[in-house]
C-alpha positions as CSV (number, residue, x, y, z in Angstrom):
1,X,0.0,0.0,0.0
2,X,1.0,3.5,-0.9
3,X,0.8,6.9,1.2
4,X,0.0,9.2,-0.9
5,X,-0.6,12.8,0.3
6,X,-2.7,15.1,-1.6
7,X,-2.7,19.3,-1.7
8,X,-5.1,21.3,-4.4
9,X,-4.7,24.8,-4.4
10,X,-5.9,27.0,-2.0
11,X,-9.3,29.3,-2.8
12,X,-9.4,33.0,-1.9
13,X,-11.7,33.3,0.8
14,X,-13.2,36.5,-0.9
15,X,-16.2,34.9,-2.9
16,X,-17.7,31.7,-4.5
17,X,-15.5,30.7,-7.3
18,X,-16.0,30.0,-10.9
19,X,-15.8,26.6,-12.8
20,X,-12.3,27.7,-13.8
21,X,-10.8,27.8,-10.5
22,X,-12.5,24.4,-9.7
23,X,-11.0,22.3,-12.7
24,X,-7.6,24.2,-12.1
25,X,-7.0,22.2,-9.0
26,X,-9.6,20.9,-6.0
27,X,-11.8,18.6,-9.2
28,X,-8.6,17.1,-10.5
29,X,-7.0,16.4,-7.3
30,X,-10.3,14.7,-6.1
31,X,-9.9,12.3,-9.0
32,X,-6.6,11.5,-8.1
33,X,-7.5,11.1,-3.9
34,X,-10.6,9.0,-5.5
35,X,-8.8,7.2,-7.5
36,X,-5.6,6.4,-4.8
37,X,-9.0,5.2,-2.2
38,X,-10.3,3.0,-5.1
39,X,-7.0,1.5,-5.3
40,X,-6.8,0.7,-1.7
41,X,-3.9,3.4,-1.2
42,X,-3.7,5.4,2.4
43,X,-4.4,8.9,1.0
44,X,-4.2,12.2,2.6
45,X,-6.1,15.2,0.8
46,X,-6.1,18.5,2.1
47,X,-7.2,22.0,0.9
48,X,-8.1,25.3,2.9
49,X,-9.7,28.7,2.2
50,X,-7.1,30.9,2.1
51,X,-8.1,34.3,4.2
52,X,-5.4,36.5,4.7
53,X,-4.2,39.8,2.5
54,X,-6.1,42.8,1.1
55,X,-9.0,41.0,-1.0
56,X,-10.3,39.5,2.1
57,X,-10.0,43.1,3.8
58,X,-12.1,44.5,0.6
59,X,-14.7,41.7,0.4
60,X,-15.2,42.4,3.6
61,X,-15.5,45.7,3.3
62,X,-17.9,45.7,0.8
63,X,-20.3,43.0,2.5
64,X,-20.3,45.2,5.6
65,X,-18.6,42.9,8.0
66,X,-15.5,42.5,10.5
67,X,-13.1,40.9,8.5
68,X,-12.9,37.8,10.3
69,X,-16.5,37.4,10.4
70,X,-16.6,37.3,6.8
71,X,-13.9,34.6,6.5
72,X,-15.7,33.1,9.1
73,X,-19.2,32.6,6.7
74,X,-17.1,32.3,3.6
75,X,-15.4,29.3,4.4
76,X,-18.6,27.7,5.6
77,X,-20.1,28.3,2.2
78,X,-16.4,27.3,0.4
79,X,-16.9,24.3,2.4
80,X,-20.5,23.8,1.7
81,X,-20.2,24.1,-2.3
82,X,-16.8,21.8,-2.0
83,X,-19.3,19.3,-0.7
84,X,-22.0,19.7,-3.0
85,X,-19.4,18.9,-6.0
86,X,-18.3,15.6,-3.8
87,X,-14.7,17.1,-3.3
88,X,-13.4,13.9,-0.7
89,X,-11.2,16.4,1.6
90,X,-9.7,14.7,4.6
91,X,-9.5,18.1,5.8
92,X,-10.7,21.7,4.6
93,X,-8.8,24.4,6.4
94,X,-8.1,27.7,6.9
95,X,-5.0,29.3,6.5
96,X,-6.4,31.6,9.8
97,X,-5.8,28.8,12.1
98,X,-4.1,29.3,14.9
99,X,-2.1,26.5,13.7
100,X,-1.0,27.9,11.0
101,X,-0.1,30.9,13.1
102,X,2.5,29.3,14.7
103,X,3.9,27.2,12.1
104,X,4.4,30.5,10.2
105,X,5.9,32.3,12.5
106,X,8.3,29.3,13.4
107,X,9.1,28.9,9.5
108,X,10.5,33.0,10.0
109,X,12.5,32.4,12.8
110,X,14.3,28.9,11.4
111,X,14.7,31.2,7.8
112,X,16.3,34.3,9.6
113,X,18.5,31.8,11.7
114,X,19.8,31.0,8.8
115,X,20.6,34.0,7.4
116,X,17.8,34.0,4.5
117,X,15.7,36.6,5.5
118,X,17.2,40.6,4.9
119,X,15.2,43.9,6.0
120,X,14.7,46.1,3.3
121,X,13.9,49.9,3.6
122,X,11.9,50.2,0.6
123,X,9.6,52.5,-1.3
124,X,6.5,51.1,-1.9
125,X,3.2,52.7,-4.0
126,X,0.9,54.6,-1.7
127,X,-2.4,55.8,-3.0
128,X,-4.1,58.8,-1.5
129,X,-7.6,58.4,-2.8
130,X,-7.5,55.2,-0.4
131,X,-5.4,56.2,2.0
132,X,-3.4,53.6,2.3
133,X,-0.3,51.1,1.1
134,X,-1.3,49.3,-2.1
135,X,0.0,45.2,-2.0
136,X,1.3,44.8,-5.7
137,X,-1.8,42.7,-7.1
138,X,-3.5,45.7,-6.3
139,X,-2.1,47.7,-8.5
140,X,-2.7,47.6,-12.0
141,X,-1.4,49.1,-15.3
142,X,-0.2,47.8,-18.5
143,X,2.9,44.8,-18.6
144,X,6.3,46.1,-19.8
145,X,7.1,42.8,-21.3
146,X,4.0,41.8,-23.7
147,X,1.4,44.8,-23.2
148,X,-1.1,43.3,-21.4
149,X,-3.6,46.1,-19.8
150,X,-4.5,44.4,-16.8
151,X,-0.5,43.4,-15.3
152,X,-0.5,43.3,-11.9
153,X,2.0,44.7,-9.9
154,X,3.7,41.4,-8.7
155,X,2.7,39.6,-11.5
156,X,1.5,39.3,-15.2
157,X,-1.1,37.1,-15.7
158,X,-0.5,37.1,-19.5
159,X,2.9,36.3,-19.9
160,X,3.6,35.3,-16.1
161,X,6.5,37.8,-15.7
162,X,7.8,38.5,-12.3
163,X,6.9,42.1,-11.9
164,X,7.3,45.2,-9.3
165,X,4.7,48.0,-9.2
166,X,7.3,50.5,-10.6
167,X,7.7,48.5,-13.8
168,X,4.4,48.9,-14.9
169,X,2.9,51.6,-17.5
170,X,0.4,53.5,-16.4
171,X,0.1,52.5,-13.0
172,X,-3.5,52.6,-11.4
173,X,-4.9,51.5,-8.0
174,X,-7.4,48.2,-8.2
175,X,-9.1,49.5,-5.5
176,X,-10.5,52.9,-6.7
177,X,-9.1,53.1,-10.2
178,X,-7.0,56.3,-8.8
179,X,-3.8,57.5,-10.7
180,X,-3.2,59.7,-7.8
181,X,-0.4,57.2,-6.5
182,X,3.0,58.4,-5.0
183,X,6.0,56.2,-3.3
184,X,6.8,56.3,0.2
185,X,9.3,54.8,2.0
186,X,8.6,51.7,4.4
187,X,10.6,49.0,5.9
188,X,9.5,45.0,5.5
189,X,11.7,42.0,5.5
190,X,13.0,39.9,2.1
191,X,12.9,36.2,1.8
192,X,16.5,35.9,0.1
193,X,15.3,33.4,-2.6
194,X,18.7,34.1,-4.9
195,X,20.6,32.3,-2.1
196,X,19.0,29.0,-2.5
197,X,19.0,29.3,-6.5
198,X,21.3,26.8,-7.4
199,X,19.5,24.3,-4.8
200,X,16.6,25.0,-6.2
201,X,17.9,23.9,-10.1
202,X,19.0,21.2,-9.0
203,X,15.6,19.7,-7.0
204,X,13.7,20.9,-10.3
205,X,16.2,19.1,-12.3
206,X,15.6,15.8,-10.4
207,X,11.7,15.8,-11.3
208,X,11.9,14.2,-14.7
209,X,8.5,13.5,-15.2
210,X,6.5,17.0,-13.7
211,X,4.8,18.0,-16.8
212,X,6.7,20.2,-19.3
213,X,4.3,23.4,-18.4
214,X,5.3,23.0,-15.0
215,X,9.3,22.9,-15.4
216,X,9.2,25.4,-17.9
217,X,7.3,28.2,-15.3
218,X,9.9,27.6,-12.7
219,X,12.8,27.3,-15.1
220,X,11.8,30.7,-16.6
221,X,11.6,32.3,-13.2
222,X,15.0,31.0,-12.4
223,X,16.8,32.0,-15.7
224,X,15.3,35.1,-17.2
225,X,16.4,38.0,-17.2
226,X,18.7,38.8,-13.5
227,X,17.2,35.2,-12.5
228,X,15.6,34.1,-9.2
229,X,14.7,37.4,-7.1
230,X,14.9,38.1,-3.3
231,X,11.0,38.3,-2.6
232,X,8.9,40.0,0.0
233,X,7.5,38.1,2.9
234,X,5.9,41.1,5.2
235,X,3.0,44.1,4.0
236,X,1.6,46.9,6.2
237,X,-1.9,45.4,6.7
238,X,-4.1,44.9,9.4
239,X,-5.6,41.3,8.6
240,X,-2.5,38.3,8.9
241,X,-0.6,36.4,10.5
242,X,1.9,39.2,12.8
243,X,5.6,39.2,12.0
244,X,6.9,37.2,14.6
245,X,10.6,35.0,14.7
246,X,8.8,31.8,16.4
247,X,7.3,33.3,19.2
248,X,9.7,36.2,19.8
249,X,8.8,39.7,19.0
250,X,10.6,41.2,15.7
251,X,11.6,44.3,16.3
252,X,10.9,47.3,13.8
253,X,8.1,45.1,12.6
254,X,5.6,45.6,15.0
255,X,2.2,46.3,13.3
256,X,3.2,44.1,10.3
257,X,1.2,41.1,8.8
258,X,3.2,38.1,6.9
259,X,2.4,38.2,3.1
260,X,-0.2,36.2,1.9
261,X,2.3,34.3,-0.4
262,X,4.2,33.8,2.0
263,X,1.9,32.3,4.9
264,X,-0.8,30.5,2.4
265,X,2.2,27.5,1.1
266,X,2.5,27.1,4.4
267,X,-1.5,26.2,5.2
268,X,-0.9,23.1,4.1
269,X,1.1,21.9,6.7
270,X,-1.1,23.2,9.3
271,X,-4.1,21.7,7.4
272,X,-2.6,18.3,8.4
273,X,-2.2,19.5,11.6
274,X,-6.0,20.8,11.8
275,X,-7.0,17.7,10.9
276,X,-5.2,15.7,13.4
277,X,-6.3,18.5,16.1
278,X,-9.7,17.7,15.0
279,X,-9.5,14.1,15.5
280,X,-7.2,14.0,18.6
281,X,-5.1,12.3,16.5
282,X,-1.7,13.7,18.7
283,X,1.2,15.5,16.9
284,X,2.4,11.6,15.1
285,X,-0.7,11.7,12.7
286,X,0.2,14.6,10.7
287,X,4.2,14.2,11.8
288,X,4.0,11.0,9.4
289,X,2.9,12.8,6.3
290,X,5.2,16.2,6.5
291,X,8.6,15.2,8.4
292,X,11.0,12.7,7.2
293,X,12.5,12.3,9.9
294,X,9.0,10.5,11.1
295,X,7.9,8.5,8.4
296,X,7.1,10.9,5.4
297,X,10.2,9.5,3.2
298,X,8.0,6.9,2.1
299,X,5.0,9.5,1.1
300,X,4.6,10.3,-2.4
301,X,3.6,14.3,-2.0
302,X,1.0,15.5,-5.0
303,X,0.2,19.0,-5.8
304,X,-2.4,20.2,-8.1
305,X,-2.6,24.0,-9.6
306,X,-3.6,26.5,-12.5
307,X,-0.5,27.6,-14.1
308,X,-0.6,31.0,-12.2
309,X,0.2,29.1,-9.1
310,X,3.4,27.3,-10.2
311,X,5.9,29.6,-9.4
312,X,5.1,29.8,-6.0
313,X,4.9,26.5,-5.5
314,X,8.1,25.2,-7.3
315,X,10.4,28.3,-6.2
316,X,8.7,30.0,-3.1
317,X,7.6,27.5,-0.8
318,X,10.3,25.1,-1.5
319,X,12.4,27.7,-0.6
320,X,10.8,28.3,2.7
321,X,11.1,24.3,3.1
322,X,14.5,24.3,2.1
323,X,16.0,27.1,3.9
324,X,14.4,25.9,7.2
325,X,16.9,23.2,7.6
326,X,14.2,20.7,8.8
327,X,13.2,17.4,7.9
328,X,9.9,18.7,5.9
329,X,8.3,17.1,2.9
330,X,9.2,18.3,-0.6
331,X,6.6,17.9,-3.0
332,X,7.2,15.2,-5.4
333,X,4.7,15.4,-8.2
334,X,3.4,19.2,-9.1
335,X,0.4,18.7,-11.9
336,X,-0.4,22.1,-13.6
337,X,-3.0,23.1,-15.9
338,X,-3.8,25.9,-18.4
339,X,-6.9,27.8,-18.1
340,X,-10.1,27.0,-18.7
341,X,-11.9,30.2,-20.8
342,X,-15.3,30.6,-21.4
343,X,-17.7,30.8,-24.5
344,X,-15.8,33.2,-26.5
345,X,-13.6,34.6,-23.5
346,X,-12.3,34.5,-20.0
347,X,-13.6,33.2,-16.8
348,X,-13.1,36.3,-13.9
349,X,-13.6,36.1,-10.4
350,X,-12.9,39.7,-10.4
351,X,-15.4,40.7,-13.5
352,X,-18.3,38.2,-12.7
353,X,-17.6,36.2,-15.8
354,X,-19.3,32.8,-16.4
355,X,-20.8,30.2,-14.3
356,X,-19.9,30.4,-10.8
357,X,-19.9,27.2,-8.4
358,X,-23.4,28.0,-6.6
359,X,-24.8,28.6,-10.0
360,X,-23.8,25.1,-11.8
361,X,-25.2,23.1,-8.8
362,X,-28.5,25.3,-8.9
363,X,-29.2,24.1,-13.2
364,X,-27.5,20.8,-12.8
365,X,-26.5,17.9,-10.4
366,X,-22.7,17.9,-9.7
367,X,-21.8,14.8,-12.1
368,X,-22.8,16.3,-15.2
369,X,-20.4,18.7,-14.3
370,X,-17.5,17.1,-13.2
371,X,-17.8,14.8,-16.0
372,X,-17.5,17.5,-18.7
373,X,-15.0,19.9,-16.5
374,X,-12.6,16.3,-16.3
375,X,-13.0,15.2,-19.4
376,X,-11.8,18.8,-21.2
377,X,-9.6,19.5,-18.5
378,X,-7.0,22.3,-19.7
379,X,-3.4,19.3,-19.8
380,X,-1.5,20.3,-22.8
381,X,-3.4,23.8,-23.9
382,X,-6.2,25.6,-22.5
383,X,-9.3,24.8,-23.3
384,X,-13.3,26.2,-23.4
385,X,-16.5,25.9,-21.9
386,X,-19.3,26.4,-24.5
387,X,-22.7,25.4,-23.9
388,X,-22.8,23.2,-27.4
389,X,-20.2,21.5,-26.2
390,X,-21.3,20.7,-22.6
391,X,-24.6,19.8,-24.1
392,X,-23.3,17.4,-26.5
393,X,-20.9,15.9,-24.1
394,X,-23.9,15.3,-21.5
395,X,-26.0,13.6,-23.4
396,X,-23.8,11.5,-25.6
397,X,-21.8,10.6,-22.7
398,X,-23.9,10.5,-19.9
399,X,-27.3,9.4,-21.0
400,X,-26.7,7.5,-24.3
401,X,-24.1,5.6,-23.3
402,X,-23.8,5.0,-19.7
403,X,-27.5,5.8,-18.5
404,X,-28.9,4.3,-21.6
405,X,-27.0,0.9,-20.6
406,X,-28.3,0.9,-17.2
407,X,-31.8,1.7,-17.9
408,X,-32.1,-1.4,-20.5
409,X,-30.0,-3.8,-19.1
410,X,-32.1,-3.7,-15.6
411,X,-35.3,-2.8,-17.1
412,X,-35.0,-6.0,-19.4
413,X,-34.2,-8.0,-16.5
414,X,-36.8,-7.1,-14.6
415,X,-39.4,-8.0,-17.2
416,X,-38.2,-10.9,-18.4
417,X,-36.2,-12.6,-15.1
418,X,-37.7,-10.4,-12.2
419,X,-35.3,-8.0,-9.9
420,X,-32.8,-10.4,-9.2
421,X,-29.9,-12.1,-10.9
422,X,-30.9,-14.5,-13.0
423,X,-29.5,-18.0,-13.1
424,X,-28.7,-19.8,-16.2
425,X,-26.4,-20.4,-19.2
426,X,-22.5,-19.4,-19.1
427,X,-20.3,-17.1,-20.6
428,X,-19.3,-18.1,-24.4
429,X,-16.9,-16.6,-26.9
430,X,-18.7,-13.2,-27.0
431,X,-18.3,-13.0,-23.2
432,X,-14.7,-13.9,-23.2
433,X,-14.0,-11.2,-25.6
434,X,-15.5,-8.8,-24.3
435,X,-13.5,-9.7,-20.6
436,X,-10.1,-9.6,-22.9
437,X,-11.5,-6.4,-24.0
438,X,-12.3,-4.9,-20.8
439,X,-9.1,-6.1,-19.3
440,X,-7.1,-4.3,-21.6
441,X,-8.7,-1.4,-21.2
442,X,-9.0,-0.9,-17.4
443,X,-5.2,-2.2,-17.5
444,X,-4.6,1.6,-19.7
445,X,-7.4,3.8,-17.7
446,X,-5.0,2.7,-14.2
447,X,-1.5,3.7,-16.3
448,X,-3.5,7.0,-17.6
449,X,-4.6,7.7,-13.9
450,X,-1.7,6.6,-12.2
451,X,0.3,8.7,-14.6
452,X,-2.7,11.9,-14.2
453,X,-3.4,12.2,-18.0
454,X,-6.8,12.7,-16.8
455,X,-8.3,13.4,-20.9
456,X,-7.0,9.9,-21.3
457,X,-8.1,8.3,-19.0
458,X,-11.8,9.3,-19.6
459,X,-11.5,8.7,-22.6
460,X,-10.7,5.1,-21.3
461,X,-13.5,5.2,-19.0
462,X,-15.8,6.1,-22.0
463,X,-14.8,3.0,-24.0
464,X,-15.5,0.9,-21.3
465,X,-18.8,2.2,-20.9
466,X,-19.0,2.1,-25.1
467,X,-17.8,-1.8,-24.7
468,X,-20.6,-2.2,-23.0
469,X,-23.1,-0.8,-24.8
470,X,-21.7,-2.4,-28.2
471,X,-22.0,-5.9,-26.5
472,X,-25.7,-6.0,-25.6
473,X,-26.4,-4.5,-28.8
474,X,-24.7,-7.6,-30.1
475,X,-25.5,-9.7,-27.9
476,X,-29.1,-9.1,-27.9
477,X,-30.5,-10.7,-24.6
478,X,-34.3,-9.5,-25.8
479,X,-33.8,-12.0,-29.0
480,X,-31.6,-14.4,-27.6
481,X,-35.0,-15.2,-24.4
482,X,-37.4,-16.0,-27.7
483,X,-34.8,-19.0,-28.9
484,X,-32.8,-19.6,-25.6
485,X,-33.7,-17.8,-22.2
486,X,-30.6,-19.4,-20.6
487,X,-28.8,-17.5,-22.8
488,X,-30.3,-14.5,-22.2
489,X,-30.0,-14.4,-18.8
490,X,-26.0,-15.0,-18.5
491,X,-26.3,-12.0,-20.9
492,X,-28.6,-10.2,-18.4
493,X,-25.6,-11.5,-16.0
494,X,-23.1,-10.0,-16.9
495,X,-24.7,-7.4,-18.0
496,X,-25.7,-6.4,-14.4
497,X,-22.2,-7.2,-13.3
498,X,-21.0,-4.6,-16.0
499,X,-23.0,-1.6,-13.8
500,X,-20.9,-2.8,-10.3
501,X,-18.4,-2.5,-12.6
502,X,-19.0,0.8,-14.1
503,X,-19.7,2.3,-10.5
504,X,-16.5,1.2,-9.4
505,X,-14.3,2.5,-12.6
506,X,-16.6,5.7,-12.9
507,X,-16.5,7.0,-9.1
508,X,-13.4,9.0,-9.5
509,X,-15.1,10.8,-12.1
510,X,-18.8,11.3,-10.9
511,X,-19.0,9.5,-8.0
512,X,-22.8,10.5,-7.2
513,X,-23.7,8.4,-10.2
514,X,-21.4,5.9,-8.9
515,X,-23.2,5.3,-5.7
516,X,-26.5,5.1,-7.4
517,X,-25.6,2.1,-9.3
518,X,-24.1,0.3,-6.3
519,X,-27.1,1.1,-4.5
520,X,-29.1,-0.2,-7.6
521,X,-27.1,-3.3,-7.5
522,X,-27.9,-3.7,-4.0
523,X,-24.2,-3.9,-3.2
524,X,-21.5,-2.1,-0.9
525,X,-19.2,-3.8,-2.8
526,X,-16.3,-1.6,-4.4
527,X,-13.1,-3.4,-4.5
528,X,-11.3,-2.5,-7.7
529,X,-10.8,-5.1,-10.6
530,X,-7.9,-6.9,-10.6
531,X,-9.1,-9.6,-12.2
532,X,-11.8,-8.5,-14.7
533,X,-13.3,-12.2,-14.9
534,X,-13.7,-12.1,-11.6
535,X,-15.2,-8.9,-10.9
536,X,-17.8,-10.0,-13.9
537,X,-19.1,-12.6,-11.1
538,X,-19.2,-10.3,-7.9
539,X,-23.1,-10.0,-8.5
540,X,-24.6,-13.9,-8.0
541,X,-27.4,-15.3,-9.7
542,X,-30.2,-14.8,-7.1
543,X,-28.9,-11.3,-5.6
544,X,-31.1,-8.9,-6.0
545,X,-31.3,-5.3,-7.5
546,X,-34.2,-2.3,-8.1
547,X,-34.5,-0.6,-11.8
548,X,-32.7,3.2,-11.1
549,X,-34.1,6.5,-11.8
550,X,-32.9,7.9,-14.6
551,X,-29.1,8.8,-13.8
552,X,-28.7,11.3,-16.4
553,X,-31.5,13.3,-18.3
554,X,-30.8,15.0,-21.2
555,X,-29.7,18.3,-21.9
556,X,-32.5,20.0,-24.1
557,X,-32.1,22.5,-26.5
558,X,-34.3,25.0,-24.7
559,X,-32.4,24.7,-21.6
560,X,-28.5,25.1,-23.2
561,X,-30.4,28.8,-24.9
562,X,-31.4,29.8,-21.6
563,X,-28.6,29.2,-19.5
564,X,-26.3,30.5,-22.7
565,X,-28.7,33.8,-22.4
566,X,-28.4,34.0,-18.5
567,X,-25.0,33.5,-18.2
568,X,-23.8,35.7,-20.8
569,X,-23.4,38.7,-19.0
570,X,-21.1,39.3,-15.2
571,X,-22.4,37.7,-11.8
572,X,-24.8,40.0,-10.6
């Protein structure tokens, strides 16, 4: 058995999210965790809101409440909607925690120990018309490098330059929109990421088999231009984590807040440590998945992310890790992905743009979803959400394929043999192909899963489900009961066994649907099949089973124009 631990990026606590931000990392990394559980792995799988910085300050702001109240209710409804999608956390945190508190401020005091942490007296954008410092995301203008008009001030979202406020043209505050910005001087402290360059080449290096998007982000960070770059780890805010070396006082930082970047990486250690807290699990639990020095050497670590995240997660936090000179968990697979746009543009948080998480469950059960968002996830390229598409992909998928299978092969048996298993006949030459068939191709859906090619791998999963459907179509069990109802029902037999056999195959991917067959098969049973033969007998003759509501109705035409018409415009 395998230990595999499992982190997805971490939401912004400062509203419901978009599909976008779902299929960038929490849906994929759910497939994986699913997957790892099928598979009889010990998994691990932890996310958190993340609640510190200047967009929680102005979300909560703008809904009228103290700031932590508003993190408060926001991860209750992060957490709510995570659930409604069937995301199998182990833990959902918050990177608030007291927990994470501490380990931050510990991580500070091992870095400056070390000598990797410099104060910087610095001149930083100040906007009068809101009357305060302006973090670099919030500050806007137009990228030096490709001419994007929307750069940030830490970061292009284009061309994912490395940028400071200064560098931009045309500078503006997010907040207000205000040009009436000047630079004053303040003092915060620099994570000295340039000192740890080299081990940081090297560890990137080793990872031959990250994805090529992946390695490319971090190698362009470490390369271009001056290369790697000392980064900022402290901002005059209110709302964070205070500057703190361990649990000493820092002085000449007193009123100063950690930097979102810096403290959120670091969440997902104290997510572990939430969890075991939460279970009086004692300090071992979580030890066994993060230190190496007590047990974690034998964890494979897994992170999931939209490409926008990489850097961070390649350079930033293994720095932090590294430079700490402790025992702590490296990551050892980072899976990125492109973005997903939407009909004809972009998916925005910020600009209200597409279908938003609250919205997708309100039109449509969480499967239908999940299937489409998996199945066109973003790998080599992004990709787009159009409603043609999602129709097409529904109802092809979904209801002609494996609902259509379902519905006849149970409603069949029930009218010919009753609701149970019926006895009779034996598997023949059609049968046997079909196992050699199915063996194959569950032998390349586990290589395409265990290797996260997720588009492969449902496209594997929708053969099966095609293998199915091609074989009672050939095999005809409503022809074969006229000449030879023995026949018939060890068709009907195995074709029954083929839906415990779907459910088991299909619940990484919609694992709602999954559970409804089980339950239609009367069965709890959901060992995975290693021997395909085998699992084609798990369902005896005699056991019995109900006919299923429908598991997937189709997508009409009237409903993909009105959901194109109401989602065409921003979130209101």
């Amino acid at each position: 058995m395998t230990r595999v631990l499992i982190t997805s990026a971490i939401p912004y606590i400062n509203g419901i999210k978009h599909l976008g931000n779902l299929i960038g990392s929490q849906l994929p990394a759910d497939l994986y965790a699913r997957y790892n559980r099928g598979r009889g792995n010990e998994v691990l799988f932890l996310c958190a809101t993340d609640e510190h910085g200047t967009p929680a300050e102005l979300a909560a702001a703008k809904a009228g409440k103290p700031v932590a109240e508003y993190c408060a209710e926001m991860h209750e409804v992060q957490a709510g909607l995570a659930k409604g999608f069937g995301l199998s956390f182990d833990h959902f945190g918050r990177s608030s925690s007291p927990q994470n508190h501490h380990l931050t401020q510990h991580f500070a005091g091992r870095l400056a120990e070390a000598g990797l942490i410099r104060e910087v007296s610095e001149k930083q954008v100040y906007s009068n018309a809101d009357g305060r410092f302006l973090p670099d995301r919030y500050i806007e203008g137009t990228c030096p490098n490709c001419g994007y008009d929307k750069a940030r001030g830490d970061q292009c979202e284009n061309c994912t330059k490395q940028l400071d406020p200064t560098d931009l043209i045309e500078p503006r505050s997010a907040i207000s929109g205000s040009t009436d910005l000047e630079v004053r001087e303040t003092k915060h402290l620099y994570l000295r990421q340039s000192a740890l360059k080299d081990d940081l080449d090297a560890w990137i290096d080793s990872k031959s088999d990250w994805p090529v998007l992946t390695t490319s982000i971090a190698k362009k960070w470490l390369h271009d231009g001056d290369g790697l770059q000392d980064r900022g780890i402290t901002r005059d805010l209110d709302w964070g984590i205070p500057v703190k070396k361990g649990s000493d006082d820092w002085p000449g930082m007193e009123g100063k807040v950690f930097y979102v970047w810096f403290d959120a990486p670091i969440e997902y250690i104290a997510c572990a440590v939430e969890w075991a807290d939460a279970n009086d699990l004692g300090d071992a639990a979580w030890q066994r998945w993060w230190r190496t020095d007590k047990g974690a050497e034998d964890v494979r670590y897994v992170q999931f992310m939209g490409k926008d995240n990489v850097p961070f997660h390649t350079l930033s936090f293994p720095a932090t890790i590294l430079g700490s000179g402790e025992p702590w968990k490296l990551v050892d697979h980072l899976k990125s992905f492109n973005y997903l746009n939407y009909d004809g543009g972009q998916f925005s948080t910020s600009q209200g743009r597409g279908v938003f998480q609250d919205q997708a469950l309100d039109i449509l059960p969480a499967d239908y979803w999940r299937w489409w968002l998996l199945s066109h996830v973003p790998e080599s390229s992004d990709s787009e959400f159009t409603w043609g598409n999602f129709q097409q992909s529904v109802n092809k998928d979904l209801a002609d394929v494996l609902g259509n299978f379902v519905s006849r092969i149970t409603k069949f048996c029930r009218s010919k043999f009753g609701e149970a298993v019926p006895e009779g006949g034996s598997y023949g030459p059609q049968e046997d192909a079909l196992i050699a068939d199915l063996t194959t191709r569950i032998r390349a859906y586990e290589g395409h899963m265990d290797a996260m090619e997720i588009r492969k791998a449902a496209g594997e999963l929708r053969a099966i489900w095609v293998a199915g459907n091609e074989y009672l179509q050939s095999a005809a069990p409503w022809s074969s009961f006229k000449t030879d109802p023995d026949q018939a029902a060890a068709q009907v037999r195995l074709g029954l066994n083929l839906i415990r056999l779907y459910a088991v195959l299909s619940a990484p991917f919609i694992p709602f649907a999954s559970d409804a067959m089980l339950a239609a098969m009367q069965s709890d049973d959901r060992s995975w099949p290693e021997d395909v033969a085998a699992a084609l007998g798990a369902l005896p003759a005699g056991h019995g089973f109900t006919v299923p509501d429908v598991l997937f109705a189709k997508i009409t035409d009237a409903d993909r124009e009105e959901w194109q018409a109401r989602f065409s415009g921003s979130r209101s």
